[in-house]
Phi, psi and omega in degrees: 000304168322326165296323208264306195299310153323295176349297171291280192294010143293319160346285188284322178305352181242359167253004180293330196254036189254168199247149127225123187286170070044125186283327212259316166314287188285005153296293189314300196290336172299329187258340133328329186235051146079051176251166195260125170301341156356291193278339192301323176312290190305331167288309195302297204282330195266355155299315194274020187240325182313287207228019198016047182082027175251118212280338190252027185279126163224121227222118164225058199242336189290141172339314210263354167110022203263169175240158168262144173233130173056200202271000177237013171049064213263143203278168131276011141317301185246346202266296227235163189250122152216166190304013181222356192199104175268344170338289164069021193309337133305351192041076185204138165299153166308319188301290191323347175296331207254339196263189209280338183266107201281005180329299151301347185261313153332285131357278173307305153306325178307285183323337188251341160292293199314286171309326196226010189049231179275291191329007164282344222225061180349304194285323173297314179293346151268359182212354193233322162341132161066345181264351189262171191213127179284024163273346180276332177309323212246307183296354162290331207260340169298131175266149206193000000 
C-alpha cells in the first residue's frame, strides 16, 4: 500500500510541474534555441499528433515494451535512462523528460534529428511527412 500511495504521489509531482504549450508558443521557443524556422511546421505537427502539445504525455503502450516521455515523445530504448533501458544516448533521465523545462528534451531531439531525421518519429511519417505548410508557421512569427 505504501508503494502504491509513493506511486501516486510521484505522479502528481511530475505532472504538478508540466506544461502544455501553445503551437505558436513552442515555434517561438524552437526557434529561439537554434532549430530552422525551415523545420518548424514539422516539429509543431509532429508534437501535436505526439503528445498534443503536453510535457507530461507519457506512452507505455509500444509493441517492444518500450515507453515514450514528454512532449516530443523520446523512447528509452535508446534515448533517455530509466530502470528497463539503459542505452540513454541523451543522457538524460527519462522522468526529466515529462516537467515543463523542454531543454532537455531539446537537446535530446536535436540528436535524434540529426541521425535519423523526422523518420524517428511514427506519427510524423504517418500524419505530417509531405503535409505541413509554413503558413500557419509564419503567422506565429507576426508582429500584431
Amino acid at each position: 500500500m505504501k508503494l502504491f500511495a509513493l506511486g501516486i504521489f510521484v505522479a502528481v509531482l511530475c505532472t504538478a510541474n508540466a506544461k502544455m504549450f501553445g503551437a505558436c508558443e513552442l515555434a517561438r521557443v524552437l526557434f529561439n534555441n537554434g532549430f530552422p524556422k525551415s523545420q518548424l511546421a514539422d516539429w509543431i505537427c509532429l508534437v501535436g499528433r505526439e503528445s498534443r502539445f503536453d510535457t507530461s504525455a507519457l506512452n507505455k503502450k509500444n509493441a517492444d515494451g518500450s515507453s515514450d516521455y514528454g512532449l516530443f515523445q523520446i523512447n528509452n530504448r535508446y534515448w533517455c535512462k530509466n530502470s528497463k533501458f539503459r542505452a540513454n544516448d541523451c543522457n538524460v533521465d527519462c522522468t526529466a523528460l515529462l516537467d515543463d523545462d523542454i531543454t532537455d528534451d531539446m537537446r535530446c531531439i536535436k540528436l535524434i534529428h540529426k541521425r535519423h531525421g523526422f523518420g524517428a518519429w511514427v506519427a510524423w511519417s504517418k500524419y505530417c511527412k509531405g503535409k505541413t505548410s509554413m503558413e500557419s508557421i509564419n503567422e506565429c512569427f507576426k508582429s500584431g
